[in-house]
Structure formats: structure tokens, C-alpha cells
N, C-alpha and C positions, 0 to 999 in steps of 0.2 A: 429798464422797461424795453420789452420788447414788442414788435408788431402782434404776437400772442395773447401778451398781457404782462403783469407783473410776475416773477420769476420768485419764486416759493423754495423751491430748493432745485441744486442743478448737480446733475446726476451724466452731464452730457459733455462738457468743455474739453474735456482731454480726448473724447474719440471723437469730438469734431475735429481738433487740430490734426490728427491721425488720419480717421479717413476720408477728410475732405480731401485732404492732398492725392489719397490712393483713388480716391474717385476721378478726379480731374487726369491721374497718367492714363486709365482706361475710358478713352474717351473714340473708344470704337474705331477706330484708323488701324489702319494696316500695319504691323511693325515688322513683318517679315514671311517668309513664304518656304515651300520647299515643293521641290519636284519629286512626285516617288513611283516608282511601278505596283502597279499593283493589276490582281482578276477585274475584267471587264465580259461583261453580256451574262445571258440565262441561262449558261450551262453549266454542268456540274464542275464544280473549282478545280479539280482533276483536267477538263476539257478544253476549260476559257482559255482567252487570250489576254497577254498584258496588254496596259494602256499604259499612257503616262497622267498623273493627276497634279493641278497643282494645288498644292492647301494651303491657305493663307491663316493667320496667326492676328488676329484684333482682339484686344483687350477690351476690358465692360468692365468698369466699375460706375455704382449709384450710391452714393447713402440716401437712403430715403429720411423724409422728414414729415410726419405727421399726429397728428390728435389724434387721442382714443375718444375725444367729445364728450357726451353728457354719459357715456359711461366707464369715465375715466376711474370714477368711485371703485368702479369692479376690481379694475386692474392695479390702483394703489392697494385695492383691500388684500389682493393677493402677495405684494411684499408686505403686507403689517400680516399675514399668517391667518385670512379671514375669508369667505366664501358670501359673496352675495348674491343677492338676488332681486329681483325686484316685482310686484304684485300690483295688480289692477284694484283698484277699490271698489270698482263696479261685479265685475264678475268673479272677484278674485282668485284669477291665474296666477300662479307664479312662475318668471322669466328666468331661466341661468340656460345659457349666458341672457344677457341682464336685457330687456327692451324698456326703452325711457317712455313710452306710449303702446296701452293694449292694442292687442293686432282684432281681438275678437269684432266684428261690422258693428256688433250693437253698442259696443262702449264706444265706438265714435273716436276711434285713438285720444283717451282717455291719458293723463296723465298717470305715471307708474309711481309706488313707493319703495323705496327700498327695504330692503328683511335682511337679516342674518339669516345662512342657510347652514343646517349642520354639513357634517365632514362624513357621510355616508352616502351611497346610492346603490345604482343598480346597473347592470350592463343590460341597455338596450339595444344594441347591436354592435358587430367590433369584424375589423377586420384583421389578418395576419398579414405584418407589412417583413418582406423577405428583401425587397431590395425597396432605395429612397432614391431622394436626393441627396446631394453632399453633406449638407449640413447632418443630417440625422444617421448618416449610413454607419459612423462608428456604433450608434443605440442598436444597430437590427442585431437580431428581428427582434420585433416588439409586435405587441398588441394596442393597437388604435382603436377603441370603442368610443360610442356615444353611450354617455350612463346620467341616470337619468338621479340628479340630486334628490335626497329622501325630502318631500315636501315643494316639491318644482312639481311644475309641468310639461316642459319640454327637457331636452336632451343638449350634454354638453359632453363634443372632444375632449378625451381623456387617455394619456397615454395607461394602461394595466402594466405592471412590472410583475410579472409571472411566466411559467411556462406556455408557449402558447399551445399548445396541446392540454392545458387543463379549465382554457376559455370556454367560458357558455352562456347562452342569454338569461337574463335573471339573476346573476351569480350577484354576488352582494361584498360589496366593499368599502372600503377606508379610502377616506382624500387623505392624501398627505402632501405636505410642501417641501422643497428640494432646500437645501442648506442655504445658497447664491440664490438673491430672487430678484428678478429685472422691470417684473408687470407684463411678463405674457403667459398662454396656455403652458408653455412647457413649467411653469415655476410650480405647477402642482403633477401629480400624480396618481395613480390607487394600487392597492394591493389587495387582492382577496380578501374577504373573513376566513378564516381556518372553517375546518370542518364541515362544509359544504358538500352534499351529494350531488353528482350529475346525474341531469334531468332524463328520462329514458328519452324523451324528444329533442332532443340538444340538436338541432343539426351539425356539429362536425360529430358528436360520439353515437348518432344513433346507428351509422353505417361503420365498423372498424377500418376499412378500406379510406375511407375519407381520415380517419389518423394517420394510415401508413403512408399514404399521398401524403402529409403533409410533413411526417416526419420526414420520410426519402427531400422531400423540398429544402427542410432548414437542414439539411445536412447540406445541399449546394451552397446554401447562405455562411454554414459556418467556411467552409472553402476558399468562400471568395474573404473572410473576413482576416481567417489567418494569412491566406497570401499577401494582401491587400494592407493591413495593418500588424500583423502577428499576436493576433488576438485567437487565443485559442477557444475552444467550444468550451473545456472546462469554467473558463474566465465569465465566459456567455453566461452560461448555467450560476455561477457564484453571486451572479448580478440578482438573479431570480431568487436566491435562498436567502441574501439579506437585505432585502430591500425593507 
């Protein structure tokens, strides 16, 4: 028993003993520094003057520890290979991601019910992600849309596994779940339906210049991925043909 509750299955033991310890070495203190020259002031780098800098080196480790709460349902459903949602009985909305109580003023945060949601939707808006954080930067580029589950009424972050030059709002696609599944967003995915026409309104295809822009772009992305990792663009590209 713990201060949580009763312990149902545990999925956690081995990377607490792991990274609690790596938590506790990053404990924000100083471990070391360096002196280095480098440009100083507003001129052009050609004209500045050296300075001396010193840079200090503190380490940050956290394991965070928390509830996914009353819709924890979601996120188990998502390693049993299942898409929830949940529905006002009053007005009935339907919530993915899931709300445990209607937002609408007149259901009075009404208790929600849970649904099955099929494995289809729609791209309601998506952006083209060229650089990340750490965690994601081997995935770039990718496509990050919100897409709107067939039978929902709002919109859920959805990474699109495609070219991102063939992204458009309304495009219609497949949920799919990833092999390894933990209970977060990343454990699903979508991929286009084949055969789909782009819309003459699309905003990235209505102007050509706005593809070329973005092509010239992931071509910087692929640069930094081969340097950086020796991930070649072909490799990129191979991701997008079998996903």
C-alpha cells in the first residue's frame, strides 16, 4: 500500500532505483567551470573585442512523479491499443482528449461518460516542427497537428508520420499505435489515407513559393540531423514510406 492507493500493477521499480539516484547527482550545485575568450559588444564579429566569460557547468536532474487522475482510463486505454473519449449526457459533446466534466455553462460541469472512439480523423491544424527539444530532435522534422477524432468534438495532438510537404487541413487519416507503449501522447500516431487530393485552399500548397520556403527549410533540418546524429535524409524519407 502506498500513500496513492493499492498498487494494481507496477510498471515503475527499476527506473525508480535508476533515476532516483541520477536525480539526486543533479542537484543543481556547481561541479565545475571554465574560462574562455570569446566576441564581446554590438559589432560586427569581424570588429568586436574579446572578453573573458566564465561558464559554470550545474547539473538538473527531476524524476517527476504524478497522476494522470480521473483520466487515467485514457491513457491505460492507450497501451491496451484503444482510443477514448468521453461524452456529456446533457448536450452530448464528445471530449478526446478525454474531460471528466462538460465545459459547455449550461450542463453545469456535468459528469462525462466514457465512449470508444474509432481510429480515424481529420487534420485540424498541424504545424511543421524543423528543430525540438532533446527528447524529439532524433524524430525531426515531423508533423504535429491537432486532428480532430471522427465522432469528437474537439481536437487532439497528434504526431502525422508523412512527408511534410504533403500536410493539409482536412486530410484524413489512420490512428495507429507505436509497437512499446508507456500511457502517453507519443504511444499513438496517424498516417494519411492514400489517395487524397490537395485542397486548392490548403495554405501551405495554395502559394508554390510557400513549398519552396519549406523545402529549402528541411533541407537545413536534414544538415543538422546528419551532422549531429548521422542520420541521413534518405533514412528521414524511409520513415515516411513505411510507417
Amino acid at each position: 500500500m502506498n500513500r496513492e492507493g493499492r498498487i494494481i500493477e507496477d510498471k515503475v521499480s527499476r527506473v525508480k532505483r535508476e533515476w532516483e539516484e541520477y536525480a539526486r547527482k543533479g542537484n543543481w550545485t556547481v561541479k565545475g567551470y571554465e574560462i574562455v575568450k570569446a566576441p564581446a559588444g554590438a559589432d560586427r564579429l569581424e570588429d568586436s573585442k574579446e572578453e573573458e566569460y566564465m561558464v559554470i557547468y550545474r547539473p538538473h536532474g527531476v524524476l517527476y512523479n504524478h497522476s494522470y487522475g480521473l483520466v487515467s482510463k485514457f491513457f491505460k486505454g492507450l497501451i491496451d491499443g484503444k482510443l477514448l473519449g468521453t461524452r456529456c449526457p446533457l448536450c452530448k459533446t464528445v471530449y478526446c482528449p478525454p474531460r471528466m466534466h462538460c465545459w459547455n455553462p449550461a450542463c453545469r460541469v456535468a459528469d462525462a461518460d466514457w465512449t470508444d472512439l474509432p481510429l480515424k480523423g481529420r487534420v485540424h491544424t498541424f504545424s511543421v516542427m524543423l528543430f525540438s527539444a532533446d527528447a524529439f530532435l532524433e524524430m525531426l522534422p515531423f508533423v504535429l497537428a491537432y486532428v480532430q477524432i471522427e465522432g469528437a468534438d474537439t481536437a487532439l495532438p497528434i504526431q502525422v508520420v508523412t512527408n511534410p510537404t504533403d500536410v493539409f487541413v482536412g486530410q484524413k487519416l489512420e490512428i495507429r499505435f507505436r509497437e512499446e507503449r508507456k500511457g502517453d501522447l507519443m504511444d499513438i500516431y496517424a498516417v494519411p489515407v492514400p489517395g487524397q487530393a490537395v485542397p486548392k485552399r490548403s495554405c501551405l500548397h495554395m502559394n508554390p513559393e510557400y513549398v519552396k520556403d519549406l523545402e529549402r527549410n528541411l533541407e537545413y533540418t536534414y544538415s543538422f540531423l546528419e551532422k549531429r546524429f548521422g542520420i541521413k535524409k534518405e533514412e528521414v524519407k524511409k520513415r515516411w514510406e513505411t510507417a
